[in-house]
N, CA, C and O atoms as a Maestro MAE file, in Angstrom:
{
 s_m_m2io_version
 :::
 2.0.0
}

f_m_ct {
 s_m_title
 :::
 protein
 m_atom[344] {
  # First column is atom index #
  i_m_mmod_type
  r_m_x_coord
  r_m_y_coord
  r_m_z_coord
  i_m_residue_number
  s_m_chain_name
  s_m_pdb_residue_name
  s_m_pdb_atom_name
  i_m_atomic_number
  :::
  1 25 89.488 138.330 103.075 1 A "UNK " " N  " 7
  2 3 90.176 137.356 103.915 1 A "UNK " " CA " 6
  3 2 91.367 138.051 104.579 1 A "UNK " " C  " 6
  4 15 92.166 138.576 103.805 1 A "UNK " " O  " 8
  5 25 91.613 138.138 105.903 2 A "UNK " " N  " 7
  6 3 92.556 138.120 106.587 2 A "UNK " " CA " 6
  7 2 93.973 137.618 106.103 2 A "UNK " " C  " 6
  8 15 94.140 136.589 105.449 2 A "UNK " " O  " 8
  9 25 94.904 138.423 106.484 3 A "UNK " " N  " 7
  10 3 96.498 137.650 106.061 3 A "UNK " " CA " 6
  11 2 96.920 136.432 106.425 3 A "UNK " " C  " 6
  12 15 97.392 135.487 105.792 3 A "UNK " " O  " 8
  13 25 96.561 136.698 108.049 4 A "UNK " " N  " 7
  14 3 97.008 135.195 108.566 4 A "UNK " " CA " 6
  15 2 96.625 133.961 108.060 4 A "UNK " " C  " 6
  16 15 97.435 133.046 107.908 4 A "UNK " " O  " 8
  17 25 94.746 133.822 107.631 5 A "UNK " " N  " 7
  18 3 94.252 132.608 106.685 5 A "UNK " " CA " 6
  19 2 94.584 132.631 105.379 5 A "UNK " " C  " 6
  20 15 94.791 131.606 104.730 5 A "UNK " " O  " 8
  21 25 94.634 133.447 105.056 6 A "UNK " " N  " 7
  22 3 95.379 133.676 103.276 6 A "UNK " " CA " 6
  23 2 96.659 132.787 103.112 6 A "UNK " " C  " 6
  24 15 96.909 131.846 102.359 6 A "UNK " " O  " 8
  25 25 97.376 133.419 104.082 7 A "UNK " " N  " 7
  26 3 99.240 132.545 104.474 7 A "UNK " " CA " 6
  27 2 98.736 130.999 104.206 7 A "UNK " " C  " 6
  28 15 98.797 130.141 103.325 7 A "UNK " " O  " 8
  29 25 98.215 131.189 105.487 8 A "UNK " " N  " 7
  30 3 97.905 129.254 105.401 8 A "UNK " " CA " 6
  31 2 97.484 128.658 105.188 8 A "UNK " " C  " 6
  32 15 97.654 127.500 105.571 8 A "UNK " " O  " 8
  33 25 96.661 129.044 104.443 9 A "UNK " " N  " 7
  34 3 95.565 128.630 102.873 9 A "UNK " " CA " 6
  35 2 96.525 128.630 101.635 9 A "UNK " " C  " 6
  36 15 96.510 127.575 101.000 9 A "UNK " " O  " 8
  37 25 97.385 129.649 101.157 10 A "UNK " " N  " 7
  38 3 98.198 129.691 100.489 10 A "UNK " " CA " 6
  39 2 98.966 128.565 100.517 10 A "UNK " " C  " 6
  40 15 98.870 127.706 99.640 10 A "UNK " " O  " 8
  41 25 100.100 128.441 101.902 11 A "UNK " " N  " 7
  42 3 100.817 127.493 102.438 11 A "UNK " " CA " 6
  43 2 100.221 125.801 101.735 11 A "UNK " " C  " 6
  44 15 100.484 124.892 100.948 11 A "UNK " " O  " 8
  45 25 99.386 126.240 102.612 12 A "UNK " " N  " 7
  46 3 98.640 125.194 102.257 12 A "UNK " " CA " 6
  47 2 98.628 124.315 100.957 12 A "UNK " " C  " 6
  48 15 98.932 123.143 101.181 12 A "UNK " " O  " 8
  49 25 98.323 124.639 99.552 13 A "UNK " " N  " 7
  50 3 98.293 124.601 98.022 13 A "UNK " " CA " 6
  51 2 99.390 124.181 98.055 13 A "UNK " " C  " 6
  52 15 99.638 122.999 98.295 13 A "UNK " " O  " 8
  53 25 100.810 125.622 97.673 14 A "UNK " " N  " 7
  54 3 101.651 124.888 97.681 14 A "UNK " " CA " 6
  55 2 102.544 123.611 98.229 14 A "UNK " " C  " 6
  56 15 103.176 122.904 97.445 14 A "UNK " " O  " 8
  57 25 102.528 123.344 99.930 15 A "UNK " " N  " 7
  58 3 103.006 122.008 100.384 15 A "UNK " " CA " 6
  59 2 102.198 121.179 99.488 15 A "UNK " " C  " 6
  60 15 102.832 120.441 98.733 15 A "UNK " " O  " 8
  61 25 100.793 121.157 99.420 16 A "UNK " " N  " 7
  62 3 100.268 120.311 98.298 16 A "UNK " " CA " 6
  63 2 100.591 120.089 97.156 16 A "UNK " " C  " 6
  64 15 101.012 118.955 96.929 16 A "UNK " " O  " 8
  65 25 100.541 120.786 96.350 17 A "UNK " " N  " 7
  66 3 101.244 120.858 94.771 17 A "UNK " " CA " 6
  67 2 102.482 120.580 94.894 17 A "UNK " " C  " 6
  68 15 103.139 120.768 93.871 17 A "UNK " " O  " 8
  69 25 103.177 120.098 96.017 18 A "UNK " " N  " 7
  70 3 104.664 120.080 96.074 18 A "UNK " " CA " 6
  71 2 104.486 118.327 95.527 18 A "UNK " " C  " 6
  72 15 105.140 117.639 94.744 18 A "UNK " " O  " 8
  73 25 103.505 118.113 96.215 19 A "UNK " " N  " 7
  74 3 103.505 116.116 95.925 19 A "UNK " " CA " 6
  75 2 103.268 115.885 94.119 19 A "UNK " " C  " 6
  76 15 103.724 114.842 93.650 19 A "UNK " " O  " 8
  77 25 102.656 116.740 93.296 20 A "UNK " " N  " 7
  78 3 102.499 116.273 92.073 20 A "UNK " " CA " 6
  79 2 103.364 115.679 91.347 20 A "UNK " " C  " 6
  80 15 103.042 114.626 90.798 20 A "UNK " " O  " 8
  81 25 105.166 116.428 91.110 21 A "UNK " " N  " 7
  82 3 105.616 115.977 90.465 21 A "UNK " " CA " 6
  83 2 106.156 114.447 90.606 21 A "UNK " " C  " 6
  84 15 106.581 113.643 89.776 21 A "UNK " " O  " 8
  85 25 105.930 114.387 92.204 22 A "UNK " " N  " 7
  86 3 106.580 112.848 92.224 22 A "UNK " " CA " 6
  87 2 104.994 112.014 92.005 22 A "UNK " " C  " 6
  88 15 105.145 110.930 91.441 22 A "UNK " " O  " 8
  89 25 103.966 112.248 92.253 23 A "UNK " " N  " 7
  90 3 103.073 111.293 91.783 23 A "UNK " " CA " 6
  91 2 102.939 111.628 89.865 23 A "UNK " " C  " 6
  92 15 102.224 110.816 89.278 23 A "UNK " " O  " 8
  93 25 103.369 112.368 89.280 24 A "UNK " " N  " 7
  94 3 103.005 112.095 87.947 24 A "UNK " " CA " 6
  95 2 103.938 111.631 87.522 24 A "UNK " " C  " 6
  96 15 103.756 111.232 86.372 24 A "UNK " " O  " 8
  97 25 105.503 111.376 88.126 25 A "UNK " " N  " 7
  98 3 106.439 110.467 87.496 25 A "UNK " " CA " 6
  99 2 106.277 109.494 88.126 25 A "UNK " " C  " 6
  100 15 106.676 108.654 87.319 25 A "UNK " " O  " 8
  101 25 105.919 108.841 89.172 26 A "UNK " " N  " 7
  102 3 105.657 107.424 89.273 26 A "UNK " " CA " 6
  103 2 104.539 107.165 88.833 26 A "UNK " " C  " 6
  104 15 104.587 105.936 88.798 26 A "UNK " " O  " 8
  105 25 103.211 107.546 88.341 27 A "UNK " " N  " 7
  106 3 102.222 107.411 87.319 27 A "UNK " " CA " 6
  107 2 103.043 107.122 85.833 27 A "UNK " " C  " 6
  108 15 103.009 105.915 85.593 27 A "UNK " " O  " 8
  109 25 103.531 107.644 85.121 28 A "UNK " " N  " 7
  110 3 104.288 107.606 84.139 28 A "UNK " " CA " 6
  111 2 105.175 106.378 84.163 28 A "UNK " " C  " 6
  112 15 105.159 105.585 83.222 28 A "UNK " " O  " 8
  113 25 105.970 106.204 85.252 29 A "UNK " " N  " 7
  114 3 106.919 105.355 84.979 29 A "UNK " " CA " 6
  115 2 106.824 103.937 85.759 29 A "UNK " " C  " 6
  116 15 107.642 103.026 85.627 29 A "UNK " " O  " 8
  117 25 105.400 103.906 86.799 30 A "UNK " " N  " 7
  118 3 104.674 103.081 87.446 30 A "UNK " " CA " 6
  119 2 106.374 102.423 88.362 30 A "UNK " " C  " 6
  120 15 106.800 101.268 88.332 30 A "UNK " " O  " 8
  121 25 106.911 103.458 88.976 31 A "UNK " " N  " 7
  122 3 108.093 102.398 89.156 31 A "UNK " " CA " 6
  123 2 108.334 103.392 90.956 31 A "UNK " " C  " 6
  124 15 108.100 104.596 90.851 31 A "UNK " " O  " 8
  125 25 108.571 103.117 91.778 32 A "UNK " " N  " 7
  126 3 109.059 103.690 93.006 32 A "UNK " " CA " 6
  127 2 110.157 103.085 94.019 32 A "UNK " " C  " 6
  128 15 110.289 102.912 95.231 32 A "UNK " " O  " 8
  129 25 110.985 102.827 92.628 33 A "UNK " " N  " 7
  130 3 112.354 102.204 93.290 33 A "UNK " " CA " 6
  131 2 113.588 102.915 94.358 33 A "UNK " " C  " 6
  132 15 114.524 102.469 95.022 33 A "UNK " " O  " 8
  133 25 112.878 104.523 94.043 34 A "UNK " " N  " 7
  134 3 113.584 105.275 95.245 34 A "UNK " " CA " 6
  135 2 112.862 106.072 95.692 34 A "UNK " " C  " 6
  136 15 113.197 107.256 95.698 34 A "UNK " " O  " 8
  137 25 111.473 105.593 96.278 35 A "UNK " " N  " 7
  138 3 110.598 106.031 97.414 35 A "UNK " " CA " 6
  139 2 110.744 105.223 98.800 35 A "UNK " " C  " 6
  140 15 110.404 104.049 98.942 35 A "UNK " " O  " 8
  141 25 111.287 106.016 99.765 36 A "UNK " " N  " 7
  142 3 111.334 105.093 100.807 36 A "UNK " " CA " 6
  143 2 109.612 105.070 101.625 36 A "UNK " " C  " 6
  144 15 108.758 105.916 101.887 36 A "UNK " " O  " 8
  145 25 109.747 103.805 101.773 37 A "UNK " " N  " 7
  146 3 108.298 103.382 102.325 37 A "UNK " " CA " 6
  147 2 107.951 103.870 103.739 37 A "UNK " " C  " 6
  148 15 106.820 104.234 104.059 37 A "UNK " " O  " 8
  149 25 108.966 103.851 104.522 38 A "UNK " " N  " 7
  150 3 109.042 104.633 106.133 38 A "UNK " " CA " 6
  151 2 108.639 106.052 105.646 38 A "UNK " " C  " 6
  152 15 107.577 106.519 106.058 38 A "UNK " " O  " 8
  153 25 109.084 106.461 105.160 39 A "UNK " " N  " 7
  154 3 109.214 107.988 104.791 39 A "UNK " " CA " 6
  155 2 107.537 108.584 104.619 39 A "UNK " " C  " 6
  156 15 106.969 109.394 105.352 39 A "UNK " " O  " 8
  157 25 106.927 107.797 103.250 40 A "UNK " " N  " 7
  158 3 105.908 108.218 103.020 40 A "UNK " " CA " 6
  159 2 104.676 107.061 104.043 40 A "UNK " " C  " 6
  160 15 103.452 107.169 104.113 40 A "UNK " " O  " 8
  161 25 105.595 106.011 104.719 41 A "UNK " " N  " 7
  162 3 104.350 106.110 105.767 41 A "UNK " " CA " 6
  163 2 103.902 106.303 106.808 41 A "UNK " " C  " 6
  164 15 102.801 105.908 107.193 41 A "UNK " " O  " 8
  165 25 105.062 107.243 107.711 42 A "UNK " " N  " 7
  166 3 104.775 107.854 108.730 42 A "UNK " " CA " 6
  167 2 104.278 109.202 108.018 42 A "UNK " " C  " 6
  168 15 103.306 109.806 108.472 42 A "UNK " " O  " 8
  169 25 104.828 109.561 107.123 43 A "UNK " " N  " 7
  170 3 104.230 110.968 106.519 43 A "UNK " " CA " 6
  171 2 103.115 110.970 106.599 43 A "UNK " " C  " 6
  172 15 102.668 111.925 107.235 43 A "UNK " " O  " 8
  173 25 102.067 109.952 106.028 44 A "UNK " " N  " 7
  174 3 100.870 109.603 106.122 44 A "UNK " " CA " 6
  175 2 100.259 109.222 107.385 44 A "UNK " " C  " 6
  176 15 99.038 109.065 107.357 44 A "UNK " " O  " 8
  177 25 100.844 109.049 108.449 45 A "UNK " " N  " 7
  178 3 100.376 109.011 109.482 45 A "UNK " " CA " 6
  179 2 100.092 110.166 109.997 45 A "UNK " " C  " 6
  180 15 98.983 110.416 110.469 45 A "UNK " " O  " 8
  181 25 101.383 111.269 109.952 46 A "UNK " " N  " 7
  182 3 101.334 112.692 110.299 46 A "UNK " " CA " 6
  183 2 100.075 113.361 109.483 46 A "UNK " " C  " 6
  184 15 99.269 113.927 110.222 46 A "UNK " " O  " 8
  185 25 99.778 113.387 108.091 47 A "UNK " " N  " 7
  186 3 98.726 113.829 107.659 47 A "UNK " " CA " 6
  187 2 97.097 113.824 108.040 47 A "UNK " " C  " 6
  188 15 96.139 114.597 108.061 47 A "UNK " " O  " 8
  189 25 97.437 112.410 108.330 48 A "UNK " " N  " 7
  190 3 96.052 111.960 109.556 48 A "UNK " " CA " 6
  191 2 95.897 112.461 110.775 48 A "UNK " " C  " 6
  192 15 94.784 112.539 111.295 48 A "UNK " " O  " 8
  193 25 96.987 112.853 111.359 49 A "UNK " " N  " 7
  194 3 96.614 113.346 112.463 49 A "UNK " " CA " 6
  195 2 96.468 114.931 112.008 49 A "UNK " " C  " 6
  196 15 96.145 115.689 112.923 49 A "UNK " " O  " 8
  197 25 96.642 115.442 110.876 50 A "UNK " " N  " 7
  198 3 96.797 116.877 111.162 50 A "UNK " " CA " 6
  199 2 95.467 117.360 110.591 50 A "UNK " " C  " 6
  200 15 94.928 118.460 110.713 50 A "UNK " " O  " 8
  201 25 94.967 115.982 109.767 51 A "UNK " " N  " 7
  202 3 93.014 116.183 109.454 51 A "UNK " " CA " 6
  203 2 92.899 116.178 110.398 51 A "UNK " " C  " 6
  204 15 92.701 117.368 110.646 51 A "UNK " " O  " 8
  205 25 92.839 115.323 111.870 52 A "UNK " " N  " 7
  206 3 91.828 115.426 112.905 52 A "UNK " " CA " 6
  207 2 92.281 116.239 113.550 52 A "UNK " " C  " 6
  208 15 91.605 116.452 114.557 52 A "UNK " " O  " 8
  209 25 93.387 116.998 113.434 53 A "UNK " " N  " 7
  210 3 93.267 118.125 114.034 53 A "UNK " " CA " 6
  211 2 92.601 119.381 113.820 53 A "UNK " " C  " 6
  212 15 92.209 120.260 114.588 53 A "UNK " " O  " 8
  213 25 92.571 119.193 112.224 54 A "UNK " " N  " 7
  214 3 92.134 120.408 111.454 54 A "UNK " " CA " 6
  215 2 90.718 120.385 111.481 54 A "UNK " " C  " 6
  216 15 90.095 121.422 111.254 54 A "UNK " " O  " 8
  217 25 89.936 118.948 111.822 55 A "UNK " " N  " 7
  218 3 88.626 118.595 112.109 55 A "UNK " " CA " 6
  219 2 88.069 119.281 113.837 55 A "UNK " " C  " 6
  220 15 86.975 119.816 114.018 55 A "UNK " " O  " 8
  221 25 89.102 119.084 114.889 56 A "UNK " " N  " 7
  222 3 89.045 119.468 115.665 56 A "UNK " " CA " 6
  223 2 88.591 120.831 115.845 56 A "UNK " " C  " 6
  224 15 87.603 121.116 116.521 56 A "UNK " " O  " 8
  225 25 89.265 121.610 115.282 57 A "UNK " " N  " 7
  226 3 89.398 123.591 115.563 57 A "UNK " " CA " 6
  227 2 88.544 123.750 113.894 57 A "UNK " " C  " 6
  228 15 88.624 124.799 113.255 57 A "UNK " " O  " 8
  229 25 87.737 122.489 113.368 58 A "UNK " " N  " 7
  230 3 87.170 123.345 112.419 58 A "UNK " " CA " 6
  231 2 87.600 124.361 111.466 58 A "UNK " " C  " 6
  232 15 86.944 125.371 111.212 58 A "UNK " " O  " 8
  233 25 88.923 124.009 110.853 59 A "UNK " " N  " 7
  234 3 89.915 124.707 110.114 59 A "UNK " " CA " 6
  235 2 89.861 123.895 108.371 59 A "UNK " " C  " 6
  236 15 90.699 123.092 107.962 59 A "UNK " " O  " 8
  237 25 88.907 124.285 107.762 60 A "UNK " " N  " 7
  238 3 88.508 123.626 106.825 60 A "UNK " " CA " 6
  239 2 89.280 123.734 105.214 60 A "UNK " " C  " 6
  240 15 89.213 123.118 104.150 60 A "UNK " " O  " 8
  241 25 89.997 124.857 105.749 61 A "UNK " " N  " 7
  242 3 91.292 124.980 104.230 61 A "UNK " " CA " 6
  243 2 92.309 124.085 104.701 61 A "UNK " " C  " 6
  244 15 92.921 123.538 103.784 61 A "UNK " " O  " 8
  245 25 92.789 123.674 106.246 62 A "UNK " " N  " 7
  246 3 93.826 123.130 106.343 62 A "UNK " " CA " 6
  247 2 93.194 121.587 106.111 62 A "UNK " " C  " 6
  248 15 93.950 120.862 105.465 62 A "UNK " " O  " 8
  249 25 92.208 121.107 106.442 63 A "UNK " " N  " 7
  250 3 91.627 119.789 106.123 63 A "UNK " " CA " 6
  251 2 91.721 119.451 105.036 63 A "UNK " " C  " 6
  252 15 92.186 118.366 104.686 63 A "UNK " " O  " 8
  253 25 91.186 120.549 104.108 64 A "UNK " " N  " 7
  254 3 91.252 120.459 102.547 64 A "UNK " " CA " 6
  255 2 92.408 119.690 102.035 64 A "UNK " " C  " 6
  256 15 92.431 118.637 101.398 64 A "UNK " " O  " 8
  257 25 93.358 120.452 102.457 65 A "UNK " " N  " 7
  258 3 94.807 120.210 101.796 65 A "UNK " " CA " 6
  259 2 95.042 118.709 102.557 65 A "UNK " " C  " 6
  260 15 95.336 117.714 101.893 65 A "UNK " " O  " 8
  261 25 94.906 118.676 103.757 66 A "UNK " " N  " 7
  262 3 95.246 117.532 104.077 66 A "UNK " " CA " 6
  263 2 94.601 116.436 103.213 66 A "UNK " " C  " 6
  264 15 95.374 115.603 102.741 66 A "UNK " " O  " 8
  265 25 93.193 116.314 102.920 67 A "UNK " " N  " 7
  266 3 92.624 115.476 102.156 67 A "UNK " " CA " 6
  267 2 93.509 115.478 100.871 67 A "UNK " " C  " 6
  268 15 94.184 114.463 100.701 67 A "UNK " " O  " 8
  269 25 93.589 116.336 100.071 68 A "UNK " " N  " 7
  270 3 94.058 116.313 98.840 68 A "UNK " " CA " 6
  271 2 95.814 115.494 98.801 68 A "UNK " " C  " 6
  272 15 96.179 114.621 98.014 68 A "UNK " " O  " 8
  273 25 96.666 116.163 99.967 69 A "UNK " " N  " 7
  274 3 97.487 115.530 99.973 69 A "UNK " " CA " 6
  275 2 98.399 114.178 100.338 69 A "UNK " " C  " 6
  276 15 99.549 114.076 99.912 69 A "UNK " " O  " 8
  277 25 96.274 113.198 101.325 70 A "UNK " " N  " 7
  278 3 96.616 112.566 101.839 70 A "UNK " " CA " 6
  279 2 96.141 111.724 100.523 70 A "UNK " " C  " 6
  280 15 96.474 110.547 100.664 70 A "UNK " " O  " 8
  281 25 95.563 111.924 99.464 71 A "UNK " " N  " 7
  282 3 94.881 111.107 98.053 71 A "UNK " " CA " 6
  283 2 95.949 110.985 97.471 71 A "UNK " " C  " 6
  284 15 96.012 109.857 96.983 71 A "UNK " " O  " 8
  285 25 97.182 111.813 97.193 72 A "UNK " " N  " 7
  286 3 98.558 111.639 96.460 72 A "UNK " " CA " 6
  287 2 99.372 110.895 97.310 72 A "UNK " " C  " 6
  288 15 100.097 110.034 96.811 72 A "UNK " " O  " 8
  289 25 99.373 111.078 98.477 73 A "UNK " " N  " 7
  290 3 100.392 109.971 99.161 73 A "UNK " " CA " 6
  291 2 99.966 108.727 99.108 73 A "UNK " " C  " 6
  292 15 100.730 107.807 98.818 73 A "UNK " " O  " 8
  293 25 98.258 108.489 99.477 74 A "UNK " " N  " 7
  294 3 97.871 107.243 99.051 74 A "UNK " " CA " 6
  295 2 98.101 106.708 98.526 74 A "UNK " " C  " 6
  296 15 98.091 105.506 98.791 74 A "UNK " " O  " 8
  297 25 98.585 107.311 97.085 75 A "UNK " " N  " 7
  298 3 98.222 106.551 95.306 75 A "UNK " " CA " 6
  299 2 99.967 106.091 95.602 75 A "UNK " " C  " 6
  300 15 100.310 104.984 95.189 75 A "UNK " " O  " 8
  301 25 100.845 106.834 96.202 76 A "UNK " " N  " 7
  302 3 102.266 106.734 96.024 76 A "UNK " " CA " 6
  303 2 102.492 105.492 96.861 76 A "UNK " " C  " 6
  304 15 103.377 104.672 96.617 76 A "UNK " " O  " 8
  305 25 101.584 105.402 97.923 77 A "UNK " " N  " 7
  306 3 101.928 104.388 99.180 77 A "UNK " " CA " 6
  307 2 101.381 102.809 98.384 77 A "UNK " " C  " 6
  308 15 101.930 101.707 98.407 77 A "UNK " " O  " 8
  309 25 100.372 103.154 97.860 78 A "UNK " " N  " 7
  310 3 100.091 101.931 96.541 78 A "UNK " " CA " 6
  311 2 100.719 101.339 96.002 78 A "UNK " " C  " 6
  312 15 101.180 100.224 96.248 78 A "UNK " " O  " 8
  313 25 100.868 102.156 94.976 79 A "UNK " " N  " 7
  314 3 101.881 101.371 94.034 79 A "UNK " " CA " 6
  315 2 103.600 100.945 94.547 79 A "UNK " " C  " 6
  316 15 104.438 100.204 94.033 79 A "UNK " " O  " 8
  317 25 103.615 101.788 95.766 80 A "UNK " " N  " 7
  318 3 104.915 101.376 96.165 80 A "UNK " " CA " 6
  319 2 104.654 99.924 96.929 80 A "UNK " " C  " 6
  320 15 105.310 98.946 96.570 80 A "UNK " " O  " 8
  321 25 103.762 99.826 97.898 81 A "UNK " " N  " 7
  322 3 103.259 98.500 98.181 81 A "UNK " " CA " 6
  323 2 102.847 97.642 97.148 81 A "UNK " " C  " 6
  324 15 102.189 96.718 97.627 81 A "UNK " " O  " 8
  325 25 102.911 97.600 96.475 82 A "UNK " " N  " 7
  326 3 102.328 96.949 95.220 82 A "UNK " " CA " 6
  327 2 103.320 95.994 94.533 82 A "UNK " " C  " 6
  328 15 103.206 94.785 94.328 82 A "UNK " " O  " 8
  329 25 104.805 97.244 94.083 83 A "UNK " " N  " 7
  330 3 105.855 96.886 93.986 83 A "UNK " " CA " 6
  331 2 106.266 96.585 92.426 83 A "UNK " " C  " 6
  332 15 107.085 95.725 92.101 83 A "UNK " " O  " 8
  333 25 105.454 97.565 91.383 84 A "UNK " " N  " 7
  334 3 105.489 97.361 90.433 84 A "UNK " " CA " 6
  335 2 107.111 97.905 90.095 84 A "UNK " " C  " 6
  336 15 107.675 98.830 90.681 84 A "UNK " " O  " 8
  337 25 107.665 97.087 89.022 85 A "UNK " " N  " 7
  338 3 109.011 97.168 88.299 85 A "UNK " " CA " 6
  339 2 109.923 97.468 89.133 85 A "UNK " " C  " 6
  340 15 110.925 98.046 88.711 85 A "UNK " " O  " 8
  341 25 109.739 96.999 91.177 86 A "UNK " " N  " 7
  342 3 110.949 97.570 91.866 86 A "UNK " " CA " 6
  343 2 111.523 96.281 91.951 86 A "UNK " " C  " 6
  344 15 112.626 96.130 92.475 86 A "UNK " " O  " 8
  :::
 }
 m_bond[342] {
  # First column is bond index #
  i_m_from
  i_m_to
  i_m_order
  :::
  1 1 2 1
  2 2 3 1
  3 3 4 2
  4 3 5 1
  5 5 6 1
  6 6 7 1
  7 7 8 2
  8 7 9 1
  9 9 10 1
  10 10 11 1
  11 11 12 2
  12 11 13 1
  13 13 14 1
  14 14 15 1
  15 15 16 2
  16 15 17 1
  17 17 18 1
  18 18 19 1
  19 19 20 2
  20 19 21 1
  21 21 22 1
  22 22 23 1
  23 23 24 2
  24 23 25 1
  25 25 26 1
  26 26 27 1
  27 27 28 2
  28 27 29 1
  29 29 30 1
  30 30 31 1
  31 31 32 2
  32 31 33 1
  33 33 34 1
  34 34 35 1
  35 35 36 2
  36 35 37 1
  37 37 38 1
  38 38 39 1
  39 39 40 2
  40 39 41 1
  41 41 42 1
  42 42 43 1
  43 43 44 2
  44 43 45 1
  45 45 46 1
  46 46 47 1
  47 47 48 2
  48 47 49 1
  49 49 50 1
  50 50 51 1
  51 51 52 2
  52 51 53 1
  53 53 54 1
  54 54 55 1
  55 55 56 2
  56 55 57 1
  57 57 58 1
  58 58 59 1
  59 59 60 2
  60 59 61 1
  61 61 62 1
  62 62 63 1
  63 63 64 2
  64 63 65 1
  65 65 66 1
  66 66 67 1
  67 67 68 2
  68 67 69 1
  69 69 70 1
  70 70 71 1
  71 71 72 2
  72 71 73 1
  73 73 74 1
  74 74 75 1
  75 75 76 2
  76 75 77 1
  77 77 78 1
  78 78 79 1
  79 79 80 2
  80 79 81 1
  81 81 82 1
  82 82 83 1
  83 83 84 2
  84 83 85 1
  85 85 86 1
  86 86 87 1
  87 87 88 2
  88 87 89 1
  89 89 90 1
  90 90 91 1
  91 91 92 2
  92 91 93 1
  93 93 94 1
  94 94 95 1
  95 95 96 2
  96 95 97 1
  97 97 98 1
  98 98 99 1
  99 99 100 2
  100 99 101 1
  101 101 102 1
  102 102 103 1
  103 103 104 2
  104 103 105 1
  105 105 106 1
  106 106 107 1
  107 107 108 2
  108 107 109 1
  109 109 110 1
  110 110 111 1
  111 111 112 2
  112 111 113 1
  113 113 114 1
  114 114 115 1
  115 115 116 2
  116 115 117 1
  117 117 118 1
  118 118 119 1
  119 119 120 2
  120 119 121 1
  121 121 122 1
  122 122 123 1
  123 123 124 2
  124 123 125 1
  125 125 126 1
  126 126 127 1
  127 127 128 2
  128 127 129 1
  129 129 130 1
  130 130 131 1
  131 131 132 2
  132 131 133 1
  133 133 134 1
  134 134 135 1
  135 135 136 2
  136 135 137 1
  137 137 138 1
  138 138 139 1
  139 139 140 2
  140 139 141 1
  141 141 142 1
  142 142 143 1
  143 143 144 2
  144 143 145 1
  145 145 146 1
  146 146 147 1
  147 147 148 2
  148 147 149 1
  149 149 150 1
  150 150 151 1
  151 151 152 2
  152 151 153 1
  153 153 154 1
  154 154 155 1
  155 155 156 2
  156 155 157 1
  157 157 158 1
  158 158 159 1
  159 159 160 2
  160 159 161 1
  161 161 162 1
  162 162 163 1
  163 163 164 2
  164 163 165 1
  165 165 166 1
  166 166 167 1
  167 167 168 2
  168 167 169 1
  169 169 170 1
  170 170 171 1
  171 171 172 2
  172 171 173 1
  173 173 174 1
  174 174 175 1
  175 175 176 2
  176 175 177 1
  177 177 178 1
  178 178 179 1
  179 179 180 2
  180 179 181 1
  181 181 182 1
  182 182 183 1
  183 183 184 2
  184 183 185 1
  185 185 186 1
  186 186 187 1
  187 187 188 2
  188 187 189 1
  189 189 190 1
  190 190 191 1
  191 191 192 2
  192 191 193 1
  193 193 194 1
  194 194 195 1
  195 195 196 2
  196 195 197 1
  197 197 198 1
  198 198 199 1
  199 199 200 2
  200 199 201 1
  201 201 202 1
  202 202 203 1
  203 203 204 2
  204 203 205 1
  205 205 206 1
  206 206 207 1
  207 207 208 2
  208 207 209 1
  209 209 210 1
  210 210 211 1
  211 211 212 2
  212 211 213 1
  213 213 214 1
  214 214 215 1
  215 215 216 2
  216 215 217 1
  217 217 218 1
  218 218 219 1
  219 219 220 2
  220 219 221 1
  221 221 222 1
  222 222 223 1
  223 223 224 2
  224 223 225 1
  225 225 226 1
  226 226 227 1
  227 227 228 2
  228 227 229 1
  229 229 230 1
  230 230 231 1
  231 231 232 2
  232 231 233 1
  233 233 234 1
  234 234 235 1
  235 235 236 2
  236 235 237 1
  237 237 238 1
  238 238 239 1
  239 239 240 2
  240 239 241 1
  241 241 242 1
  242 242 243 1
  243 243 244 2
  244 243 245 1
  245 245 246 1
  246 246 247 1
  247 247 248 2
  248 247 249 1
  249 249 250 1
  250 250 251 1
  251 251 252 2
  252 251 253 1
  253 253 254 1
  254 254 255 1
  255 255 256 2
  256 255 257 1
  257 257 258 1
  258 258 259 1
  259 259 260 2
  260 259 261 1
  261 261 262 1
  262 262 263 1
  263 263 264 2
  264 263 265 1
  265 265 266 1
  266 266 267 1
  267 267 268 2
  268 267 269 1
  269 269 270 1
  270 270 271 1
  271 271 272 2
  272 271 273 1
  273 273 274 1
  274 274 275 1
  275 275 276 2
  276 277 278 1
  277 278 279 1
  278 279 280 2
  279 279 281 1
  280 281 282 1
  281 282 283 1
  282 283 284 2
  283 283 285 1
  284 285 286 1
  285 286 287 1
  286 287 288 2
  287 287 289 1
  288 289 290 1
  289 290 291 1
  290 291 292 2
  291 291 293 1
  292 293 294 1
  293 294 295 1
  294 295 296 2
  295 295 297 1
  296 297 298 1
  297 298 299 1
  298 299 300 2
  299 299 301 1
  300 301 302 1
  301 302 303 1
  302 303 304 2
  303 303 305 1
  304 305 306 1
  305 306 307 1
  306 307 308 2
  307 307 309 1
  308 309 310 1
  309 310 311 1
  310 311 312 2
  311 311 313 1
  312 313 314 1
  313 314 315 1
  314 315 316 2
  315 315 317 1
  316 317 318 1
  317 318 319 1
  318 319 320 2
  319 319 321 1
  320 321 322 1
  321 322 323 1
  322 323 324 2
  323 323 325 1
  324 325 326 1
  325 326 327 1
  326 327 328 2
  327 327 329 1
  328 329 330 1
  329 330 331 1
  330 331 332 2
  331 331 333 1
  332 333 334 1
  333 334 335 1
  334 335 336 2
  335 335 337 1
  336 337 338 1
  337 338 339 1
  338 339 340 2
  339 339 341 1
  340 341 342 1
  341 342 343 1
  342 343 344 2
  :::
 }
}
């Protein structure tokens, strides 16, 4: 593999793995009393567009991540809509 796809394949993982710790403490503590809802739902808007972009140019590590990181924002955008113990 090339450097340049390595980078942003790499890149990639980590911005991803960056979302775990806040989805396994609001899993744990089922509570998202200081998640702002604007925040993670334009975020999630941006993620959507950056699958169909990544769908576009056929860039299938950056899709990846987008999928994966658009399943953790989901679960966060949930339960924050949800509104458990806020």
């Amino acid at each position: 593999m090339d450097f340049i796809p390595m980078l942003g394949t790499i890149a990639g993982i980590v911005s991803t793995l960056s979302f775990l710790p806040q989805v396994f403490k609001i899993w744990r503590t089922q509570s998202t009393k200081d998640i702002s809802l604007g925040m993670y739902s334009l975020y999630s808007l941006g993620l959507l567009l950056w699958g169909l972009y990544a769908l576009m140019i056929e860039s299938w590590p950056l899709l990846m991540t987008e999928i994966v990181t658009g399943v953790m924002t989901g679960y966060i955008l949930m339960i924050k809509l949800k509104g458990l113990k806020d």
